[in-house]
N, CA, C and O atoms as a CHARMM CRD file, in Angstrom:
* protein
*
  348
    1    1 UNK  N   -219.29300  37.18700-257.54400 PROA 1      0.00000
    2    1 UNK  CA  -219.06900  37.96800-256.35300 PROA 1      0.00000
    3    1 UNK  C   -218.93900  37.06200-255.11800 PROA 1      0.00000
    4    1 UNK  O   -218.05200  37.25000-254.28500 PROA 1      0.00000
    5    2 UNK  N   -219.77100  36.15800-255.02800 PROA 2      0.00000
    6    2 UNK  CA  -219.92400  35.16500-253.68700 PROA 2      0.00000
    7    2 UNK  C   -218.27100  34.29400-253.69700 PROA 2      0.00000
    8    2 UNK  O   -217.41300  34.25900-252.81500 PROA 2      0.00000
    9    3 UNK  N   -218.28900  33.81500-254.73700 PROA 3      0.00000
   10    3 UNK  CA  -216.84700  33.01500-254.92400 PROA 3      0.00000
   11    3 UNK  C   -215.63200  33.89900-254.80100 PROA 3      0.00000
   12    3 UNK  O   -214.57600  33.27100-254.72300 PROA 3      0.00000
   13    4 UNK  N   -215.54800  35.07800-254.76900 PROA 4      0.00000
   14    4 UNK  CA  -214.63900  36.19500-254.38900 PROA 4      0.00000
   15    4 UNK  C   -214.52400  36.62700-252.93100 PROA 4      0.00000
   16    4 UNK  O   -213.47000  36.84800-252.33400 PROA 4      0.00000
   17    5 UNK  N   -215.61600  36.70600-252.50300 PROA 5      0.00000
   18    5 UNK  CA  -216.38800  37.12500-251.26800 PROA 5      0.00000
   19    5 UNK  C   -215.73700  35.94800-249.81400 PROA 5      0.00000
   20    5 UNK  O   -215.33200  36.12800-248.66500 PROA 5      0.00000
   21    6 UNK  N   -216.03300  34.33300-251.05100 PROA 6      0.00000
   22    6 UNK  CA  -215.70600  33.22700-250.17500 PROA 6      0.00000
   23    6 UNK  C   -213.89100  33.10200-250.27900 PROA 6      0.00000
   24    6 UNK  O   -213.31600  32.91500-249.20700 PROA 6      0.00000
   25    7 UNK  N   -213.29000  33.17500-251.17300 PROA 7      0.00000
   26    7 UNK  CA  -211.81700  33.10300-251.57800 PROA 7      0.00000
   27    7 UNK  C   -211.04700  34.48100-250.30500 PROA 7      0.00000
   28    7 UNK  O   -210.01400  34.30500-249.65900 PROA 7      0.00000
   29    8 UNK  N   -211.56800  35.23400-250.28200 PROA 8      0.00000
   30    8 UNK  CA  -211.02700  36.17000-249.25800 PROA 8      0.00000
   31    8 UNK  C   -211.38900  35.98700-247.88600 PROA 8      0.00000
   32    8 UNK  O   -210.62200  36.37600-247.00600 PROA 8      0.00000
   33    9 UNK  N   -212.35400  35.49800-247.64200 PROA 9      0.00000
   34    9 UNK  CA  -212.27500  34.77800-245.99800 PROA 9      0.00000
   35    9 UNK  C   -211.37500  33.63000-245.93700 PROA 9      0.00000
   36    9 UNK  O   -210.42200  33.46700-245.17500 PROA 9      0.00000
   37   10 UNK  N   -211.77700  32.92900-246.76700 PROA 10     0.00000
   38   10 UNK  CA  -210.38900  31.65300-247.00100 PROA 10     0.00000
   39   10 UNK  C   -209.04400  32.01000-246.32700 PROA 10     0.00000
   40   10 UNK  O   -208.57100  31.50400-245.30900 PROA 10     0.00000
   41   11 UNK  N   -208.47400  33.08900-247.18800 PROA 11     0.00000
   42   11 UNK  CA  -207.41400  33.44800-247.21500 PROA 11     0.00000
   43   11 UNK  C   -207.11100  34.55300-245.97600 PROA 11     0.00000
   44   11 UNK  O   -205.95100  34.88300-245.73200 PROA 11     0.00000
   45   12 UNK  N   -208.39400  35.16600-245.12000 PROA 12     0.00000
   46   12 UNK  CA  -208.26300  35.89000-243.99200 PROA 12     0.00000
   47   12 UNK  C   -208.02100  34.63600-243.01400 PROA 12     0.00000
   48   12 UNK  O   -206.98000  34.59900-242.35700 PROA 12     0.00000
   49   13 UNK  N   -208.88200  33.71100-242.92300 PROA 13     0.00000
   50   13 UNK  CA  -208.98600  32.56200-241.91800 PROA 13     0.00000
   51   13 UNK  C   -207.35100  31.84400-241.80700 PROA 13     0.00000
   52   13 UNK  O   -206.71800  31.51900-240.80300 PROA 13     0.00000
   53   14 UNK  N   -206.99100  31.75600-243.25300 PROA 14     0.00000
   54   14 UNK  CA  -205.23600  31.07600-243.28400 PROA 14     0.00000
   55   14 UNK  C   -204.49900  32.20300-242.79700 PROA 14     0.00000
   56   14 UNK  O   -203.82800  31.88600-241.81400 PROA 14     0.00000
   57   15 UNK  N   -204.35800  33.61700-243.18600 PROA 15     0.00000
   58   15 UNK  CA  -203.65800  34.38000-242.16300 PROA 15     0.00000
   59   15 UNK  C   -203.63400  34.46700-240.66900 PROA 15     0.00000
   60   15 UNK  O   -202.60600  34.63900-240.01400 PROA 15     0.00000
   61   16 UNK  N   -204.94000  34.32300-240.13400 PROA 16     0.00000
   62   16 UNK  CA  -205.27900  34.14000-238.67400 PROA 16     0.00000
   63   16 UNK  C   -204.76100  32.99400-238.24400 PROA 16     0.00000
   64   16 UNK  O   -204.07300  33.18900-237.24200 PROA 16     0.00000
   65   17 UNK  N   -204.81000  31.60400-238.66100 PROA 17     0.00000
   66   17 UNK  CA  -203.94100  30.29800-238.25900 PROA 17     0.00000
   67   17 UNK  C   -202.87300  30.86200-238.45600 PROA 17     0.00000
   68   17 UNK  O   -202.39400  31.37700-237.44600 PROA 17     0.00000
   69   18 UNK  N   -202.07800  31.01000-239.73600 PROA 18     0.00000
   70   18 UNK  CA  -200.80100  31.20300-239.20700 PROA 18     0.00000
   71   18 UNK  C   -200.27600  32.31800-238.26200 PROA 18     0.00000
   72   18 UNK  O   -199.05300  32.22000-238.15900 PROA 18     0.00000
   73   19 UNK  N   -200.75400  33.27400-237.58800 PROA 19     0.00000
   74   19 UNK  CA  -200.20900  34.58900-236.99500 PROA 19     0.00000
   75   19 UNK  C   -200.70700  33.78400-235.56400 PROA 19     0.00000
   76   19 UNK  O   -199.85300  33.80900-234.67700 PROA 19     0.00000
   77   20 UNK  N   -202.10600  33.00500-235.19900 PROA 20     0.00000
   78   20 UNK  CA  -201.85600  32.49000-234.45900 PROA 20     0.00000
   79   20 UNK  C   -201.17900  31.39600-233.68200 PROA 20     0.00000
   80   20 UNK  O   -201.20700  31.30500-232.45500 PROA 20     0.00000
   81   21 UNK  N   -200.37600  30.31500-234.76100 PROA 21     0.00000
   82   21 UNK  CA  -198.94300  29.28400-234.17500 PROA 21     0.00000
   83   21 UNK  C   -198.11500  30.33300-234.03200 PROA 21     0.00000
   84   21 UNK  O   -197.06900  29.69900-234.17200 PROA 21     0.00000
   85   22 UNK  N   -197.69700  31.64600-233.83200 PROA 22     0.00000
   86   22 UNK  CA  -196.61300  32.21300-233.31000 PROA 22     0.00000
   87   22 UNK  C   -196.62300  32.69200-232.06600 PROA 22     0.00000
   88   22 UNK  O   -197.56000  33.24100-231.48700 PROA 22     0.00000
   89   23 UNK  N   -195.38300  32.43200-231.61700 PROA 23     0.00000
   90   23 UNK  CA  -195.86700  33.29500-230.58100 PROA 23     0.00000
   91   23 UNK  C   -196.08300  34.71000-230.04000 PROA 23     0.00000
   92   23 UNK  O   -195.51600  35.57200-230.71000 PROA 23     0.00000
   93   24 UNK  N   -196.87900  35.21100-228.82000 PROA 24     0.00000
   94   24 UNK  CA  -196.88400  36.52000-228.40000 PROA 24     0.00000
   95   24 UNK  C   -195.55400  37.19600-228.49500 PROA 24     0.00000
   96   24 UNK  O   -195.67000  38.34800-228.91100 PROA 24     0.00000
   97   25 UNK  N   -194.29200  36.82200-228.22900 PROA 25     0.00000
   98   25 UNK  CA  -193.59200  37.69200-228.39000 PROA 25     0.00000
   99   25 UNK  C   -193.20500  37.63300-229.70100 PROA 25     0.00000
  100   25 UNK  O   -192.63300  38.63600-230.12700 PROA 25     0.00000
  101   26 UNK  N   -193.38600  36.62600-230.52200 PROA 26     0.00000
  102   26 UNK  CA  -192.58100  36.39700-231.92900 PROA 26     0.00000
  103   26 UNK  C   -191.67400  35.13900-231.89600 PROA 26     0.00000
  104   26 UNK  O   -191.95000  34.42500-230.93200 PROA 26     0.00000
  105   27 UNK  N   -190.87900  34.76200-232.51100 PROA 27     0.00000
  106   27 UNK  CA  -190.17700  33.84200-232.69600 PROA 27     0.00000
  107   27 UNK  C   -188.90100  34.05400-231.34500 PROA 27     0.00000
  108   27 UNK  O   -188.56000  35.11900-230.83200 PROA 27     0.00000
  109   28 UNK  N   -188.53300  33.04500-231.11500 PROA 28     0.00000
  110   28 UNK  CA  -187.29500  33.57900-229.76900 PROA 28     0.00000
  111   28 UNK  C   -186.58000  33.11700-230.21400 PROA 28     0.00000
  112   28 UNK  O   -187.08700  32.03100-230.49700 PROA 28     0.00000
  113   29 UNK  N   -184.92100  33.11400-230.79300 PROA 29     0.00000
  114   29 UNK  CA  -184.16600  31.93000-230.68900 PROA 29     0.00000
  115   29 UNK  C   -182.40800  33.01400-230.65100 PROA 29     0.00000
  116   29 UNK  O   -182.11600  33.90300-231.45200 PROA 29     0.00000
  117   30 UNK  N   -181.80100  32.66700-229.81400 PROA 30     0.00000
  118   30 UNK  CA  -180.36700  33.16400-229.36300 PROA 30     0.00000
  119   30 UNK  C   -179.73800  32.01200-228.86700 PROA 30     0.00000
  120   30 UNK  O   -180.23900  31.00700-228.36200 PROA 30     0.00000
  121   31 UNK  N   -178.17100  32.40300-229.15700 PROA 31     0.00000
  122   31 UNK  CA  -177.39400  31.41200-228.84100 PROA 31     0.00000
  123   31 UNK  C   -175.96500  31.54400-228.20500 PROA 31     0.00000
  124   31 UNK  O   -175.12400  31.37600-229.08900 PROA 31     0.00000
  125   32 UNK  N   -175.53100  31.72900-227.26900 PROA 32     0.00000
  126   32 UNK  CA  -174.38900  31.83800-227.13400 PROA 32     0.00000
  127   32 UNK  C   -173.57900  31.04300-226.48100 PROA 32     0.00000
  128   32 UNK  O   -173.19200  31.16300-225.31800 PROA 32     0.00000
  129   33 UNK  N   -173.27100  30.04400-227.42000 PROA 33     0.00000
  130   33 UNK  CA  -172.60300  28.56500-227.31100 PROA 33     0.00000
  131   33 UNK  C   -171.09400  28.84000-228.14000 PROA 33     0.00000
  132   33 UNK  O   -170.61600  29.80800-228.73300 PROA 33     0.00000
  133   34 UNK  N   -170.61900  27.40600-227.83200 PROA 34     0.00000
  134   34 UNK  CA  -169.41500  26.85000-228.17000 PROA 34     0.00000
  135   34 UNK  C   -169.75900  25.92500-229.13800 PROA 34     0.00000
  136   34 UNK  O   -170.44500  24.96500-228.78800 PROA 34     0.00000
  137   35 UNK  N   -169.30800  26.06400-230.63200 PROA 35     0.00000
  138   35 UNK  CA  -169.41100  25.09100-231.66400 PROA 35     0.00000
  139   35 UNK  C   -168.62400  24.87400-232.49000 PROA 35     0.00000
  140   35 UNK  O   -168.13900  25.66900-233.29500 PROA 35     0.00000
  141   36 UNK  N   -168.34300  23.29900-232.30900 PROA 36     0.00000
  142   36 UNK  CA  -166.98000  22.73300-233.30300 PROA 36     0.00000
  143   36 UNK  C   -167.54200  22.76100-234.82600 PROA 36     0.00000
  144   36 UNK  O   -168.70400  22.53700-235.16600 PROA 36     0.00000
  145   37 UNK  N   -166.59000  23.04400-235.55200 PROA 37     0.00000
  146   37 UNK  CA  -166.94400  23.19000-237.40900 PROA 37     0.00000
  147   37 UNK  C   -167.86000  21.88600-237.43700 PROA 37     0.00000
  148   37 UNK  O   -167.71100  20.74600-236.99700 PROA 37     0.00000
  149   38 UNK  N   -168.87100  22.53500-238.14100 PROA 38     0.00000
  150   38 UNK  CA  -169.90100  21.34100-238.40500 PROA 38     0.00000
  151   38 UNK  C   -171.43300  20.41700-237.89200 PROA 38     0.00000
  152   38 UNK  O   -172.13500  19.46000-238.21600 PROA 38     0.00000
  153   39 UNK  N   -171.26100  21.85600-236.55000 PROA 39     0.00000
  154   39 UNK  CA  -172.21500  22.07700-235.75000 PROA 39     0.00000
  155   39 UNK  C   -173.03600  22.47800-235.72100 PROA 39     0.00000
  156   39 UNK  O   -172.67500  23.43100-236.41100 PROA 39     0.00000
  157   40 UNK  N   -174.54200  22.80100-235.42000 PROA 40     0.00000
  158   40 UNK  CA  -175.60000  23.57000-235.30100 PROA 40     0.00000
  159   40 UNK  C   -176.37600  23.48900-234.14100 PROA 40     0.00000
  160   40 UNK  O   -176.14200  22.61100-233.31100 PROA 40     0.00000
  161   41 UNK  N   -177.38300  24.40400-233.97000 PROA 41     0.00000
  162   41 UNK  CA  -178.14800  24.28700-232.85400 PROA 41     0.00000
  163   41 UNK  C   -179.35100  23.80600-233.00100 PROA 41     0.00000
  164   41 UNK  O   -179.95400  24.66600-232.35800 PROA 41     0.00000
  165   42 UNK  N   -180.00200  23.22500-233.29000 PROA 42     0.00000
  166   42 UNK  CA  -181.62100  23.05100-233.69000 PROA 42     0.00000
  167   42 UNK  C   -182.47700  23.70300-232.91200 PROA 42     0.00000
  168   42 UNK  O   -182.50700  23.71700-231.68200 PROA 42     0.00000
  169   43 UNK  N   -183.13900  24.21600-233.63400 PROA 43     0.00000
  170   43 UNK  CA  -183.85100  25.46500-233.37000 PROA 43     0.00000
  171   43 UNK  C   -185.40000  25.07400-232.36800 PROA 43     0.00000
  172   43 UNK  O   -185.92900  25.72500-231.46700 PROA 43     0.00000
  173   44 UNK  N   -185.74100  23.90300-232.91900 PROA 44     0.00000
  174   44 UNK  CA  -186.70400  23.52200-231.70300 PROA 44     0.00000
  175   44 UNK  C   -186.37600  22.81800-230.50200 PROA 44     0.00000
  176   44 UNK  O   -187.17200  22.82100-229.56300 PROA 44     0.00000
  177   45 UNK  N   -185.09200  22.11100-230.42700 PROA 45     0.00000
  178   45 UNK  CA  -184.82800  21.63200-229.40000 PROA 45     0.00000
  179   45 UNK  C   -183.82600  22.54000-228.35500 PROA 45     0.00000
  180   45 UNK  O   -184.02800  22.66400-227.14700 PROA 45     0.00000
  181   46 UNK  N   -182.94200  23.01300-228.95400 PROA 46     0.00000
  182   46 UNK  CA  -182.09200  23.92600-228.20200 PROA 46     0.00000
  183   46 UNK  C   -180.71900  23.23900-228.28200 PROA 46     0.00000
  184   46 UNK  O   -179.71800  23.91900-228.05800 PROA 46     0.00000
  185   47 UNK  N   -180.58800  21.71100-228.64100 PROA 47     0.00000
  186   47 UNK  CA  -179.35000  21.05300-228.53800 PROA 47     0.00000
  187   47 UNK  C   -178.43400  21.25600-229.80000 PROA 47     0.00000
  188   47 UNK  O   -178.89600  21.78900-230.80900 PROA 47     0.00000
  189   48 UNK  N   -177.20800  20.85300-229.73900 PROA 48     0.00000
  190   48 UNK  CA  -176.13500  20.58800-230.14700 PROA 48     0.00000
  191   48 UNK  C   -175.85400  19.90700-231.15000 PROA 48     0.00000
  192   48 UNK  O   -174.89800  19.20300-230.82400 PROA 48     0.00000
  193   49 UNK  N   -176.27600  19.61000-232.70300 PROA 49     0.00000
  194   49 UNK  CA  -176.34200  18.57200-233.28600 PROA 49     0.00000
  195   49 UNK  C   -175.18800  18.84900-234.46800 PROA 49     0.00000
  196   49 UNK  O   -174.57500  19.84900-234.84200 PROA 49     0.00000
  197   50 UNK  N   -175.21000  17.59900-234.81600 PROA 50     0.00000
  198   50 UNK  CA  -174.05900  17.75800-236.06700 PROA 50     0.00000
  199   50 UNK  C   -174.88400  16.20700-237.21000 PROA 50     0.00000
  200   50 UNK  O   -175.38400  15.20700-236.69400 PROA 50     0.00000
  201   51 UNK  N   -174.79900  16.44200-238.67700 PROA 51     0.00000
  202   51 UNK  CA  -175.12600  15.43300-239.56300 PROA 51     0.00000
  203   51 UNK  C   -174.24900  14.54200-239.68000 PROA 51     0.00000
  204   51 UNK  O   -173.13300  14.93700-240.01800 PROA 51     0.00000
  205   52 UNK  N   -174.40600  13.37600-239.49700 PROA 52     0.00000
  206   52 UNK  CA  -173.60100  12.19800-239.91200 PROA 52     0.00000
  207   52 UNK  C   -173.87600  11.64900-240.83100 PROA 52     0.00000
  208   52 UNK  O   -174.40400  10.61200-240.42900 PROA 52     0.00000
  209   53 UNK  N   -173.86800  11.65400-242.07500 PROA 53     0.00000
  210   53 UNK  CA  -174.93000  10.91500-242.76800 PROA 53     0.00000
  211   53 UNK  C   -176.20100  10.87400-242.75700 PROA 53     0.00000
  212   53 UNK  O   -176.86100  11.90000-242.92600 PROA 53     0.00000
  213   54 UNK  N   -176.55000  10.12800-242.63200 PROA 54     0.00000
  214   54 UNK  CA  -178.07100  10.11800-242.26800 PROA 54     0.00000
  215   54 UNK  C   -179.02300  10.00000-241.27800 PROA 54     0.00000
  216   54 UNK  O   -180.24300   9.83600-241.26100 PROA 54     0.00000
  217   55 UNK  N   -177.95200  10.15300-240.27400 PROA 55     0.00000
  218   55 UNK  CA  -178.07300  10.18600-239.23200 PROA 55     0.00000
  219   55 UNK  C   -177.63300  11.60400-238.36800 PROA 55     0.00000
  220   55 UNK  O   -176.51100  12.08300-238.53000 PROA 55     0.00000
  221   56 UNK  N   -178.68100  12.25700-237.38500 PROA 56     0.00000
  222   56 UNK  CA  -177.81100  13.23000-237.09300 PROA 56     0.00000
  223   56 UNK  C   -178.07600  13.24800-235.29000 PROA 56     0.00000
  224   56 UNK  O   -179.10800  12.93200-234.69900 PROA 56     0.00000
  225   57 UNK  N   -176.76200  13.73000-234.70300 PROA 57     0.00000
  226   57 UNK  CA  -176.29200  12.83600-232.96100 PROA 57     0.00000
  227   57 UNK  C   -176.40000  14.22300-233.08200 PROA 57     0.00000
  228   57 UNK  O   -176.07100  15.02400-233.95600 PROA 57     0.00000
  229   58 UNK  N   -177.25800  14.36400-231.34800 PROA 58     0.00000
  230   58 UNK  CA  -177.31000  15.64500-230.83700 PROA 58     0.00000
  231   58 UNK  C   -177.05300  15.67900-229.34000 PROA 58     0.00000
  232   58 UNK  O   -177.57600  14.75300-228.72000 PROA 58     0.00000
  233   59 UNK  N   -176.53600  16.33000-228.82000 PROA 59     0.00000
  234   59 UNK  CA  -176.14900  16.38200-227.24300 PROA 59     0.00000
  235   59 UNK  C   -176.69500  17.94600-226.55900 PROA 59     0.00000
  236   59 UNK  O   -177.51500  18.61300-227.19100 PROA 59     0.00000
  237   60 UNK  N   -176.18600  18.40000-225.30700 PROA 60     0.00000
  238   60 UNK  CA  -176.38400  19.73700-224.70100 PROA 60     0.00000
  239   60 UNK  C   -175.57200  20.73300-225.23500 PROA 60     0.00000
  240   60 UNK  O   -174.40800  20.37300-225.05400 PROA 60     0.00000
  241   61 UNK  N   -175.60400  21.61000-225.69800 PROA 61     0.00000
  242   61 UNK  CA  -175.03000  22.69500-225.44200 PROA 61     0.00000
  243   61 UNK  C   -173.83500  22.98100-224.27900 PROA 61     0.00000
  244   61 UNK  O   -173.79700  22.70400-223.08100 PROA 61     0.00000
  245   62 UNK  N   -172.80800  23.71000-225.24100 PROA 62     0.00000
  246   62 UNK  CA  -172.15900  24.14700-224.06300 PROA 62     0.00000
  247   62 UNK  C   -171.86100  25.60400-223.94200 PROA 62     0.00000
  248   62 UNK  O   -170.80800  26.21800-224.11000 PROA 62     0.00000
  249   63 UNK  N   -173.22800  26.05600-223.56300 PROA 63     0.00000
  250   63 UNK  CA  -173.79200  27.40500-222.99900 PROA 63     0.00000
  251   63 UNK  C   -175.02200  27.64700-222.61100 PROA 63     0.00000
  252   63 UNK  O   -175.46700  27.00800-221.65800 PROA 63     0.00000
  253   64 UNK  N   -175.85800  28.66200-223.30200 PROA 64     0.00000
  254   64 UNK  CA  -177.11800  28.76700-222.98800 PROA 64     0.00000
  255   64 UNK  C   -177.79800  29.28800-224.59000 PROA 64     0.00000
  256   64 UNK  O   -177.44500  30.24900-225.27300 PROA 64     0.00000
  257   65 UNK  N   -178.73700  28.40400-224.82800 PROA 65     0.00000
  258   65 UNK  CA  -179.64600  28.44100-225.65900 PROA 65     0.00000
  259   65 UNK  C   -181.44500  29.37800-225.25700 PROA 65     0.00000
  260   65 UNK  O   -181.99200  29.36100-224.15400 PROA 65     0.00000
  261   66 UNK  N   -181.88200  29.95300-226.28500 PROA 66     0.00000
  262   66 UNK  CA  -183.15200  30.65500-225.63600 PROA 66     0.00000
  263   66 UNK  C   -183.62500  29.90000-227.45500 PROA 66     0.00000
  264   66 UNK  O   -183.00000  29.80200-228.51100 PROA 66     0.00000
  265   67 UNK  N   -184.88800  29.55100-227.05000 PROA 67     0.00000
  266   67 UNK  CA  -185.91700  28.75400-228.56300 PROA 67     0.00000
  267   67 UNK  C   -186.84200  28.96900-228.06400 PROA 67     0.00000
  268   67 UNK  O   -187.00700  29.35100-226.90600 PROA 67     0.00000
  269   68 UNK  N   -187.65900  28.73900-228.92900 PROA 68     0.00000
  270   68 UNK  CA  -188.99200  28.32100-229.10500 PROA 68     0.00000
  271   68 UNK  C   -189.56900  26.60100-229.03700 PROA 68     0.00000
  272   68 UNK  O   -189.10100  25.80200-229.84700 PROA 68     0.00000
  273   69 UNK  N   -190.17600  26.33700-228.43400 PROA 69     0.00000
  274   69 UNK  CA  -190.27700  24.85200-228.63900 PROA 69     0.00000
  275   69 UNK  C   -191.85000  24.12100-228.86700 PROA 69     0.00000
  276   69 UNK  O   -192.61600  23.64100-228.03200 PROA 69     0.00000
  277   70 UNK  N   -191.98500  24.26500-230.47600 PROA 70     0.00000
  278   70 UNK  CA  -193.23300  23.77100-230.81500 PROA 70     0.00000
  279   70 UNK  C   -194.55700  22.70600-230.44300 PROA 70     0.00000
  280   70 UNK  O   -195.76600  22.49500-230.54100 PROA 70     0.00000
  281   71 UNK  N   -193.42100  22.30700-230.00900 PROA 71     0.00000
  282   71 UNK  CA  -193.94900  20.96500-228.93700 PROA 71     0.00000
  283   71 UNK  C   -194.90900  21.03800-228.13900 PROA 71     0.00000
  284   71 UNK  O   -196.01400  20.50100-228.06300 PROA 71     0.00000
  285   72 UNK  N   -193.92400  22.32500-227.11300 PROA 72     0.00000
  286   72 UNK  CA  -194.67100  22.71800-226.06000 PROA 72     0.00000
  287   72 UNK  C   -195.47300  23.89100-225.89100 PROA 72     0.00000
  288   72 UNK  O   -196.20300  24.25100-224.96700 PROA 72     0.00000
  289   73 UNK  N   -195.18900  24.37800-226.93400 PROA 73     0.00000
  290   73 UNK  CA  -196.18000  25.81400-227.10400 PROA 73     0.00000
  291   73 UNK  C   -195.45600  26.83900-226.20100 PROA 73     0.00000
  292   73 UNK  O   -196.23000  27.68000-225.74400 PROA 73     0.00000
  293   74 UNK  N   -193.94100  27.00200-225.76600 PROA 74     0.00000
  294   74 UNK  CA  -193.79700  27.56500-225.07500 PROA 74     0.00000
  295   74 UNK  C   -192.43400  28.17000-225.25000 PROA 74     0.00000
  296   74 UNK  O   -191.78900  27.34100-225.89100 PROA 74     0.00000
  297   75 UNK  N   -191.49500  29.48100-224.92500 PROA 75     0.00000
  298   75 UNK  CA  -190.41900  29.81300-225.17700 PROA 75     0.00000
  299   75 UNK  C   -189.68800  29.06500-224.18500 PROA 75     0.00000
  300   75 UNK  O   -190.27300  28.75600-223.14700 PROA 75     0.00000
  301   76 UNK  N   -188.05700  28.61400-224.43300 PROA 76     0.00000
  302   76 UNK  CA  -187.33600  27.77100-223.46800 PROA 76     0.00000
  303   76 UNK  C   -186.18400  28.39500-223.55400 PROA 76     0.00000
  304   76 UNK  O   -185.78700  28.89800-224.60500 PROA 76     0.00000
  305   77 UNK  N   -185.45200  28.42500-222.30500 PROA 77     0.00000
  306   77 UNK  CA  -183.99900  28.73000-222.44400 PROA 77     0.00000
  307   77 UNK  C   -183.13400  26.99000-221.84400 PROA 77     0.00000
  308   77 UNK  O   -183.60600  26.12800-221.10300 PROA 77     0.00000
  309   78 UNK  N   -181.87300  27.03300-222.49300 PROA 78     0.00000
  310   78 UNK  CA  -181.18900  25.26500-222.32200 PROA 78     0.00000
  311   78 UNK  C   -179.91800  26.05000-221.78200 PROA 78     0.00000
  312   78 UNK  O   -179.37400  27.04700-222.25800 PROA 78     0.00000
  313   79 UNK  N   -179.66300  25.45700-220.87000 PROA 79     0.00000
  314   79 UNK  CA  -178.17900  25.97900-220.63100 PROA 79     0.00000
  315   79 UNK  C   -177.50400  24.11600-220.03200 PROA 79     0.00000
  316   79 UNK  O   -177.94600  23.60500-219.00200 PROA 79     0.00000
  317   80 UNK  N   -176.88400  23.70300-220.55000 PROA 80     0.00000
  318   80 UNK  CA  -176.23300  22.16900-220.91300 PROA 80     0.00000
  319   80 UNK  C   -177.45800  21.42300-220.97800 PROA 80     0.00000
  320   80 UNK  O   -178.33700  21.52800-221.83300 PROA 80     0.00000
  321   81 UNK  N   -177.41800  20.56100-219.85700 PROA 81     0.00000
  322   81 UNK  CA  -178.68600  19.39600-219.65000 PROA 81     0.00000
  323   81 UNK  C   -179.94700  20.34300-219.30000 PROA 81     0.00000
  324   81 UNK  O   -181.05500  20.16000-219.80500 PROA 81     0.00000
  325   82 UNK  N   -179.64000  21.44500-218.32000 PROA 82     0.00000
  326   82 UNK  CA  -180.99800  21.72200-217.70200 PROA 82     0.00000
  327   82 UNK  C   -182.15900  22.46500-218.70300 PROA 82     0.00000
  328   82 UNK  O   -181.70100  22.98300-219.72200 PROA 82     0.00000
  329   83 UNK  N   -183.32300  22.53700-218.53100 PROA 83     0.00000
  330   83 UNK  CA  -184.12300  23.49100-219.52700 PROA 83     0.00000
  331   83 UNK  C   -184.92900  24.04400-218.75100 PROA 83     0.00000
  332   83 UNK  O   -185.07200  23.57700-217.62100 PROA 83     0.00000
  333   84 UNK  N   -185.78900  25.38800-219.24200 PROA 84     0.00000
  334   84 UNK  CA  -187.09200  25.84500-218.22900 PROA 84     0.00000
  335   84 UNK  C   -187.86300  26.25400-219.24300 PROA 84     0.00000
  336   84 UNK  O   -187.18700  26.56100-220.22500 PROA 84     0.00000
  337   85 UNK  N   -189.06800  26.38200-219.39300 PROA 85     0.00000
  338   85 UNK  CA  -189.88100  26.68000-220.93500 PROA 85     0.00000
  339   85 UNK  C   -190.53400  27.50500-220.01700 PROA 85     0.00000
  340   85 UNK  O   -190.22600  27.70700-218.84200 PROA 85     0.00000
  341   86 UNK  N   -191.38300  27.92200-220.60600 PROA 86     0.00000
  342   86 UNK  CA  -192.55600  29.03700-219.99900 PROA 86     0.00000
  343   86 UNK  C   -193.46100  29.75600-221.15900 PROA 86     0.00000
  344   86 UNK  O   -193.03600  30.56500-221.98400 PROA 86     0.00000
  345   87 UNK  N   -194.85900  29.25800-221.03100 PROA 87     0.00000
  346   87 UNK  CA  -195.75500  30.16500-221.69600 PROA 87     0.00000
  347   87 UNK  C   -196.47900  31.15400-221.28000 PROA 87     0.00000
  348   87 UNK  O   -197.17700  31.78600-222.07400 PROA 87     0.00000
């Protein structure tokens, strides 16, 4: 019973961490950019990236991005260079 007892707080305590890294409103992420075949947005940064190999080059956006940014614990909108986050 105790080892049952302990296995379900376990597993209440890991639900509570994860529900708490999200955020209050939920996940944010919209995009309404311009992207050449082969493009993506990365979802924590807000930029512009494409894979090169093994290497992958990322620049601004050319529009406005709304993310999440783990980093900062905070939702961000990117519109080219500029950014504003806010928690």
């Amino acid at each position: 019973m105790q080892r049952f007892a302990l296995a379900a707080l376990c597993a209440l305590l890991s639900a509570t961490a994860a529900l708490a890294s999200v955020p209050r409103n939920g996940p944010v992420f919209s995009a309404h950019v311009k992207l050449a075949p082969g493009h993506y947005i990365d979802r924590d940064t807000g930029l512009d990236c494409e894979d090169a190999g093994a290497l992958t080059a990322c620049q601004p956006p050319d529009g406005t991005v709304r993310y999440f940014d783990p980093a900062q614990g905070a939702a961000c909108t990117r519109a080219g260079a500029a950014v504003l986050c806010s928690n």
